[in-house]
C-alpha positions as CSV (number, residue, x, y, z in Angstrom):
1,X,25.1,23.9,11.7
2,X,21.7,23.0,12.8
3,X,20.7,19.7,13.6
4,X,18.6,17.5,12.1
5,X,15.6,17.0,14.5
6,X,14.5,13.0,13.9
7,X,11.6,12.6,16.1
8,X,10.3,15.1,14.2
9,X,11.2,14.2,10.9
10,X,9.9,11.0,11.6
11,X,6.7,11.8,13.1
12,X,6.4,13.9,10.2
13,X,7.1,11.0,7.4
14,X,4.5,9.2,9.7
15,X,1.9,11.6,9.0
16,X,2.6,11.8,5.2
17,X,2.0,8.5,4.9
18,X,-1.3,8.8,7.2
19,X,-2.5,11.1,4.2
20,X,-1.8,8.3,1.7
21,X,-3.7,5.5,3.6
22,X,-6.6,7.7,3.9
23,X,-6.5,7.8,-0.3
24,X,-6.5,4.0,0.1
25,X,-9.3,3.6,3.4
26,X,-11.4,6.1,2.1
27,X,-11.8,5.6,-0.9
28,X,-12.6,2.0,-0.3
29,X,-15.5,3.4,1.9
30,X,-17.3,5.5,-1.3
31,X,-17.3,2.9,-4.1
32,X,-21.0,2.4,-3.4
33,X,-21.7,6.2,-3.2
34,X,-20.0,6.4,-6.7
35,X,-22.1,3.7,-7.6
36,X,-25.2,5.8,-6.7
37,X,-24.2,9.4,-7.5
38,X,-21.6,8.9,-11.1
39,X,-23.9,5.4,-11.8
40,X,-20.5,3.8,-12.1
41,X,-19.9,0.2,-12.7
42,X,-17.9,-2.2,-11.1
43,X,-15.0,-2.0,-14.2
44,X,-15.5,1.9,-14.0
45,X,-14.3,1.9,-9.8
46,X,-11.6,-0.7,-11.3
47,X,-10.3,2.2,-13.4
48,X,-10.5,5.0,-10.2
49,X,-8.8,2.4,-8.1
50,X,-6.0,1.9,-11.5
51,X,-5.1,5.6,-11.0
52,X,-4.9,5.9,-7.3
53,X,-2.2,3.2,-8.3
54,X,-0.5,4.4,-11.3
55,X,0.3,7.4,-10.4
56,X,2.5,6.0,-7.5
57,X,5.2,3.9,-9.4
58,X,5.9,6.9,-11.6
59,X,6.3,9.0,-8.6
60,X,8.4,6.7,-7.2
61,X,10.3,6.1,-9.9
62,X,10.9,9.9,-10.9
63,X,11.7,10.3,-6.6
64,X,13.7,7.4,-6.5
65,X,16.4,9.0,-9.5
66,X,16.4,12.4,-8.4
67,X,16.7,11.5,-4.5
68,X,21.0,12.0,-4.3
69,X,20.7,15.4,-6.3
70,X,17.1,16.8,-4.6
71,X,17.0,14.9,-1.1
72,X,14.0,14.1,0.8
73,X,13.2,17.7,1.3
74,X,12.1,19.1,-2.4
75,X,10.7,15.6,-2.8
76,X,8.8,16.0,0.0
77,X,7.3,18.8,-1.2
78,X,5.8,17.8,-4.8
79,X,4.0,15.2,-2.9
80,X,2.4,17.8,-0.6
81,X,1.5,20.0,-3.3
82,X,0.8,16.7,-5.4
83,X,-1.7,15.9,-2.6
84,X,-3.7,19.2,-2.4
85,X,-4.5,19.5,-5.9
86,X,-5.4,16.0,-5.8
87,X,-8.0,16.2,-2.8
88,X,-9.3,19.3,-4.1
89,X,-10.2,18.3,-7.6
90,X,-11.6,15.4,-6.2
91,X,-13.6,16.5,-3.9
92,X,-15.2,19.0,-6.9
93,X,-15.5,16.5,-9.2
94,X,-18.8,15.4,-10.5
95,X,-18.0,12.4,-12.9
96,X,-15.7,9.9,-13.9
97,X,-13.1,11.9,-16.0
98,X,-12.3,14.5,-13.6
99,X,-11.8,12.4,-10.7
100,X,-10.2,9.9,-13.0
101,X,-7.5,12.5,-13.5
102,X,-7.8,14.2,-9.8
103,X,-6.8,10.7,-8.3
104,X,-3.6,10.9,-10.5
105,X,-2.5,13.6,-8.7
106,X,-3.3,12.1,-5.2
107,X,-1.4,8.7,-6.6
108,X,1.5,11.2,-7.4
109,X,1.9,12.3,-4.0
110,X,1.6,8.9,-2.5
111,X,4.5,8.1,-4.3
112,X,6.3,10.7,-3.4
113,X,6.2,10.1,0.1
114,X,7.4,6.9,-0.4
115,X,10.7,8.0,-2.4
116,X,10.9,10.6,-0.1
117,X,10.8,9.3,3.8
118,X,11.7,5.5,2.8
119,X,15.3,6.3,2.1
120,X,15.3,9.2,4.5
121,X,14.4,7.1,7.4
122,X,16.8,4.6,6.8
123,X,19.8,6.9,6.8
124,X,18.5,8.4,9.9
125,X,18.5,4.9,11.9
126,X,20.9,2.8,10.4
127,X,21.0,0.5,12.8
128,X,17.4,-0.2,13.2
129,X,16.4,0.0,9.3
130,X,14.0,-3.0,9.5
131,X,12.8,-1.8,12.2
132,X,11.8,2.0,11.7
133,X,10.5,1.6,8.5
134,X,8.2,-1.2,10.0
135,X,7.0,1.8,12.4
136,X,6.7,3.9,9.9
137,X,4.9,1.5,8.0
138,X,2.3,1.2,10.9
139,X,0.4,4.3,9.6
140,X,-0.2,2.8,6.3
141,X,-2.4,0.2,7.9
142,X,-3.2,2.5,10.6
143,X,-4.3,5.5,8.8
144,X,-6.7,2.8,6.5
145,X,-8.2,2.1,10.1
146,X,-9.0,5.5,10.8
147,X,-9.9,6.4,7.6
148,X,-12.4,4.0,7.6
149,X,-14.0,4.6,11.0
150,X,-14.2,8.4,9.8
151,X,-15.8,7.0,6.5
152,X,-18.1,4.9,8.7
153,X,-19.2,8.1,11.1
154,X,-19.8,10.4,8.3
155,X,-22.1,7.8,6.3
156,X,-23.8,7.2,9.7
157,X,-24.8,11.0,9.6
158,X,-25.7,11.2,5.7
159,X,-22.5,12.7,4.9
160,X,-21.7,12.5,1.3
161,X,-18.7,11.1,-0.5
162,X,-17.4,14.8,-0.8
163,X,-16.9,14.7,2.9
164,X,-15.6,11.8,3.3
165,X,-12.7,12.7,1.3
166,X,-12.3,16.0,2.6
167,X,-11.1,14.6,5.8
168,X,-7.9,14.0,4.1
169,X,-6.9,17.6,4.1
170,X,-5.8,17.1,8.1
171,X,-2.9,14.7,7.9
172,X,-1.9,16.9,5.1
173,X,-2.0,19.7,7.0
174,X,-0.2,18.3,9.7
175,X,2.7,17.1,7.8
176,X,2.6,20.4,5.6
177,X,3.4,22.1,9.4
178,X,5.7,19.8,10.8
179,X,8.0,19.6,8.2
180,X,8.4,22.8,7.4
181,X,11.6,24.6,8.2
182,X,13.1,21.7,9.7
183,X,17.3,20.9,8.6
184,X,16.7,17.3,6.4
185,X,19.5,14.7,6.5
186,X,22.2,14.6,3.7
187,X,22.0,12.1,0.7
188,X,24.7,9.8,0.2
189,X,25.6,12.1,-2.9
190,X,25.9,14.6,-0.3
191,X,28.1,12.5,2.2
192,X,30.0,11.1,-1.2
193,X,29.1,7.5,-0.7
194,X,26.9,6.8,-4.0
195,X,25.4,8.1,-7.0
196,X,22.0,7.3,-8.8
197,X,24.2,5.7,-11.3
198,X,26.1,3.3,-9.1
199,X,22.2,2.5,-7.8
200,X,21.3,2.2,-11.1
201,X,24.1,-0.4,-11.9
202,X,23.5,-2.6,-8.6
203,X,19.8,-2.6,-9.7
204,X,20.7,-3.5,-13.2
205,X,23.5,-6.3,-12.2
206,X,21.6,-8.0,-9.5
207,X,18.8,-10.9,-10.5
208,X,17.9,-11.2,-6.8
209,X,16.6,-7.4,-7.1
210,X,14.4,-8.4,-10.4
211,X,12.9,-11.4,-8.4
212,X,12.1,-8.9,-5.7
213,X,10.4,-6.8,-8.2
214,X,8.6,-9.8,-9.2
215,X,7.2,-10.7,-5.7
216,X,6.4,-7.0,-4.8
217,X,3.9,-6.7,-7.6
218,X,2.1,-10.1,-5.9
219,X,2.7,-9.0,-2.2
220,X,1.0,-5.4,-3.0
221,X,-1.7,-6.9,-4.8
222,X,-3.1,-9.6,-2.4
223,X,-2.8,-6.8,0.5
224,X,-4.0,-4.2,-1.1
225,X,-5.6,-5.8,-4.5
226,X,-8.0,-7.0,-1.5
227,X,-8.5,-4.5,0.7
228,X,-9.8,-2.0,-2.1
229,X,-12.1,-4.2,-3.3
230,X,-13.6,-5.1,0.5
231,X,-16.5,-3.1,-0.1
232,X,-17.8,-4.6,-3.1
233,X,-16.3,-8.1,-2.4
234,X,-17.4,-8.6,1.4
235,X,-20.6,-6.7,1.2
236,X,-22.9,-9.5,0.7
237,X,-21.1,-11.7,3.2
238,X,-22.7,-10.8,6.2
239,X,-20.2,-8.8,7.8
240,X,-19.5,-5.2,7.2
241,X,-17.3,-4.3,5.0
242,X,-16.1,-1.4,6.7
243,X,-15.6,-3.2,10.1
244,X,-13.3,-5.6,8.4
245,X,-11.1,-3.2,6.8
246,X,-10.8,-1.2,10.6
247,X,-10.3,-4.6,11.7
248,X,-7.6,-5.6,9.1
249,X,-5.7,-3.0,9.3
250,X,-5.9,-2.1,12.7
251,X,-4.4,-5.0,13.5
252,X,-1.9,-5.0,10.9
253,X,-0.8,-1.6,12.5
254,X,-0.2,-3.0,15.8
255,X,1.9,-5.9,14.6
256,X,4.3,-3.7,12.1
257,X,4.6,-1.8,15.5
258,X,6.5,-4.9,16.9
259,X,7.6,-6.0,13.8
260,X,11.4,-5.5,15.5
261,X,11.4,-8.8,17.7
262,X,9.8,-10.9,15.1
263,X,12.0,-10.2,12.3
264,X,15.1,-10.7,14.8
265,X,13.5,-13.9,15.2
266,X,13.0,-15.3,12.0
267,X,15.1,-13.3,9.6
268,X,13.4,-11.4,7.1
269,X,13.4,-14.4,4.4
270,X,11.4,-16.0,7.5
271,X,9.1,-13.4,8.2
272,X,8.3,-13.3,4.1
273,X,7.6,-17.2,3.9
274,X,5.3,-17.1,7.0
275,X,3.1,-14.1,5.9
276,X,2.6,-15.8,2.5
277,X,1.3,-18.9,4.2
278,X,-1.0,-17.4,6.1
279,X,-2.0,-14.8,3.7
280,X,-3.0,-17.5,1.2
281,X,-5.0,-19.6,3.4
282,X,-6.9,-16.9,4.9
283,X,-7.8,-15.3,1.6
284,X,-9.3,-19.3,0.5
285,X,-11.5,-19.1,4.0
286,X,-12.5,-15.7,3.0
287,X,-13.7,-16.7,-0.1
288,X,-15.8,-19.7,1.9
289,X,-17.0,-17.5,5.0
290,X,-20.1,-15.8,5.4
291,X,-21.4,-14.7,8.8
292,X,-19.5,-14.0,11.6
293,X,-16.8,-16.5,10.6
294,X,-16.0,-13.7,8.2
295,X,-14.3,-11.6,10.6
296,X,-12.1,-14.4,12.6
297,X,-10.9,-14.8,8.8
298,X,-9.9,-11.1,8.2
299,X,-7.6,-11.3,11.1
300,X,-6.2,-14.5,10.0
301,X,-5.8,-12.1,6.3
302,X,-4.5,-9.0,8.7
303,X,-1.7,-11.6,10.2
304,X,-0.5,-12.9,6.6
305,X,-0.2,-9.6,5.1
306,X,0.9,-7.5,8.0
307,X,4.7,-7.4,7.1
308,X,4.5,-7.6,3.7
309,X,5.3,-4.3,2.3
310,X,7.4,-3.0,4.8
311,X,9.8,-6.0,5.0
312,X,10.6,-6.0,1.3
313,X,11.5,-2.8,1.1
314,X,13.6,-4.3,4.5
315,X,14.9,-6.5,2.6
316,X,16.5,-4.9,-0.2
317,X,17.8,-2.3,2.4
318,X,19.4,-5.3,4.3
319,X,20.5,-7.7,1.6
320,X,20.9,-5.1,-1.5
321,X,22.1,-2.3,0.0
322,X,23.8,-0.9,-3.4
323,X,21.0,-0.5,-5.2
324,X,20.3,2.9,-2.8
325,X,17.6,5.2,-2.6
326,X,16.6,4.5,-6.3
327,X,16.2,0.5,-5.1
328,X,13.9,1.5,-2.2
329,X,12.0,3.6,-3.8
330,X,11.7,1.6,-7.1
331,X,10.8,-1.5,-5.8
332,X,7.3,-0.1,-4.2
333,X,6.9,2.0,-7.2
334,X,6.8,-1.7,-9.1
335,X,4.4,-2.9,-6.4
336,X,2.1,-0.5,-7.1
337,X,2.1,-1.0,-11.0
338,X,0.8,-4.4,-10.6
339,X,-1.9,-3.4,-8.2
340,X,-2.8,-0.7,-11.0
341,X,-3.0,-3.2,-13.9
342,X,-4.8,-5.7,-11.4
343,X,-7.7,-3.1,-10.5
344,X,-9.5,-3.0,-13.7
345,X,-9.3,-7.3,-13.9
346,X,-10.3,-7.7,-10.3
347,X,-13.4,-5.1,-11.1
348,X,-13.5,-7.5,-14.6
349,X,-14.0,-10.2,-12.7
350,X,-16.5,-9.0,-10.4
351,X,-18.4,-8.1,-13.2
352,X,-18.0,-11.7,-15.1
353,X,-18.8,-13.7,-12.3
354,X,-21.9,-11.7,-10.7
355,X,-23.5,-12.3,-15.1
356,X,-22.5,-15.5,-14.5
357,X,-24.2,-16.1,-10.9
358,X,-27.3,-14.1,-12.7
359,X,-27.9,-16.3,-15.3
360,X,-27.2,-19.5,-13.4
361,X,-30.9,-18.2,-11.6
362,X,-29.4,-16.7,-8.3
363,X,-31.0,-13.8,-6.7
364,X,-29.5,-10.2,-6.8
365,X,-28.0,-10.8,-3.5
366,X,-26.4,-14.0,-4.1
367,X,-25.4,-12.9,-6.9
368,X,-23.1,-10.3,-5.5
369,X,-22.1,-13.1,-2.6
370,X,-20.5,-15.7,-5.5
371,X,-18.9,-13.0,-7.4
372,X,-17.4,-11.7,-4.5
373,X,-16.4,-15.7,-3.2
374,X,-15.0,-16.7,-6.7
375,X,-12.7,-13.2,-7.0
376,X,-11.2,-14.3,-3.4
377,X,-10.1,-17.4,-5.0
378,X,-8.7,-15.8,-8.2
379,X,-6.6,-12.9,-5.6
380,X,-5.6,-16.5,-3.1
381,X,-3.3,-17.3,-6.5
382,X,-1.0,-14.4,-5.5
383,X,0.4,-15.5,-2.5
384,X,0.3,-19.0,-3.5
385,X,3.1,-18.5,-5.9
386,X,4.8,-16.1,-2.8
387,X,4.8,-19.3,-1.0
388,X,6.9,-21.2,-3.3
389,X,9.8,-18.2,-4.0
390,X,9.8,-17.0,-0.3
391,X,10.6,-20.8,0.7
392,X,13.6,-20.8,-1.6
393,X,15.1,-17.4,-0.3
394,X,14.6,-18.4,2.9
395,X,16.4,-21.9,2.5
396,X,19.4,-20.2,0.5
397,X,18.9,-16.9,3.6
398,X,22.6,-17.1,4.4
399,X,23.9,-17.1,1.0
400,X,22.1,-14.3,-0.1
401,X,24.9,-11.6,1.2
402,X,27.7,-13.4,-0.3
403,X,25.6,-13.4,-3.7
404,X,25.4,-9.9,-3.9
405,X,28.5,-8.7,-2.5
């Protein structure tokens, strides 16, 4: 029987996932070219930004029951195919319907690579699950980076929007190559460990799982609730928007790199606690900074929500092992249903408070600076409630294992 090749499996999930931080980093980088060309508003980009989330937790959540009986092979698939429709359509589109709908389909494939390689890597290095998916994880971060440098270069020579998301086609590519034809690892179906349904059970059973669910919806949304929005939140501040999302999560890629000491360190209840500390001071300096100051902020913001994502899907790998594939794969499918239902408010509220700032008798500019301030402090909320559950799972850290088994 032929072996299963991990490096290259891996390297392969790594570049998947590169394809679905260029949907976040890139599109980021065109809200004011959709602005211009589409004359959308601020609520209007809320909606784009709604289905490049929504389409991911029903992804995930389809991926995440059909994982034991499909594996991360077929699964794998749907979110390449998911992807090229997706980028295609976009890239032809010419108002807000069609790439309404064509950002479904890249959403879709997003999630896909999530139920697929989450689960898939963690059976491949079970005894380093924290820390392979927090290298895995890197390339979220990390692909936003480049994305947004690429972004920047094209705009710098008058490349349109079209362009810009036309670059997307190479990770997917890439992945599209490596994978192909390589022997995937078996499911725990396969190996006759679990079923969906027993997953379906410990998720049902377990009210430390539910509270995860909770959190993840507040940990996606002030990492990524934020970064979306940089361009239209930051772009009065002085700084450029676009540098502070390749500073963001550039940095966040290096430190879900070494993620593996630090959690060793503090324990993952630790590492959760810490990030939502920093995460919500930094986003209350944000909301104060203008200037320079603006970028020593961001990487006070890049510290706080570095670990975030990676380490509660860590988390229930660690501490709610039972709940499977399906658990993985559900719990970042939840995360991204409360960034999609908190894309059209945060896009509300930047349209509230800039009529607000207006007709207080601020100039357009300063306008767009308050509006931008006062959403900060609405998104610093998120984290602020993190603080408070993180602290109690990490005081009760060592009777979480007995609870659950």
């Amino acid at each position: 029987m032929e072996q299963v090749n991990r490096n290259r499996l891996f390297i392969a999930s790594c570049f998947a996932l590169i394809t679905t931080a260029f949907a976040f980093g890139i599109r980021a980088g065109i809200m004011n070219d959709l602005v211009k060309d589409m004359q959308l508003n601020d609520t209007e980009l809320g909606w784009i930004n709604f289905m490049g989330a929504f389409g991911f937790p029903i992804a995930t959540l389809l991926g995440g029951s059909i994982y034991n009986a499909f594996g991360p092979k077929k699964i794998g698939y749907i979110a390449f195919f998911s992807h090229l429709v997706g980028i295609t359509f976009s890239i032809l589109s010419g108002s807000f319907l069609p790439l309404f709908i064509s950002t479904f389909f890249i959403s879709f494939g997003n999630g896909m690579v999530e139920a697929a390689y989450n689960p898939m890597i963690a059976d491949m290095y079970p005894e380093n699950k924290a820390k392979m998916l927090n290298k895995f994880h890197v390339w979220f971060p990390g692909g936003i980076a480049i994305g947004s440098v690429l972004t920047l270069l094209i705009a710098n020579m008058n490349g349109g929007w079209q362009i810009k998301l036309a670059v997307m086609f190479i990770p997917l590519i890439i992945y599209g190559y490596l994978f192909f034809g390589q022997t995937f690892p078996k499911t725990d179906n396969e190996l006759g460990k679990s079923s969906t349904l027993d997953n379906l059970k410990s998720i049902f059973t377990s009210p430390l799982y539910w509270l995860m669910l909770a959190c993840m919806t507040l940990t996606a949304t002030t990492e990524l609730g934020t970064t979306s929005w940089v361009e239209r939140i930051l772009g009065n501040s002085g700084a450029q928007p676009l540098v502070i999302l390749f500073l963001v999560t550039g940095l966040m890629a290096v430190g879900r790199y070494y993620a593996g000491p630090i959690i060793h360190k503090l324990n993952i209840t630790g590492v959760l606690l810490i990030s939502a500390i920093i995460a919500a001071v930094s986003i209350v300096l944000l909301s104060t900074g203008t200037g320079g100051i603006v970028y020593l902020y961001a990487i006070l913001f890049a510290i706080g929500v570095c670990y975030f994502w990676p380490t509660m899907i860590s988390f229930v790998a660690e501490y709610l092992p039972k709940t499977g594939a399906f658990g993985m794969s559900l719990i970042g499918g939840v995360g991204m249903v409360g960034l999609a239902i908190f894309q059209p408010i945060i896009g509300g509220w930047l349209d509230g408070e800039r009529s607000k700032a207006l007709s207080s008798g601020l100039s357009a500019d300063a306008a767009e600076l308050a509006a931008g301030q006062a959403t900060l402090d609405n998104i610093a909320i998120f984290p602020a409630i993190l603080v408070v559950v993180f602290g109690a799972l990490f005081v009760f850290r060592n009777k979480l294992r007995q609870v659950e088994n």
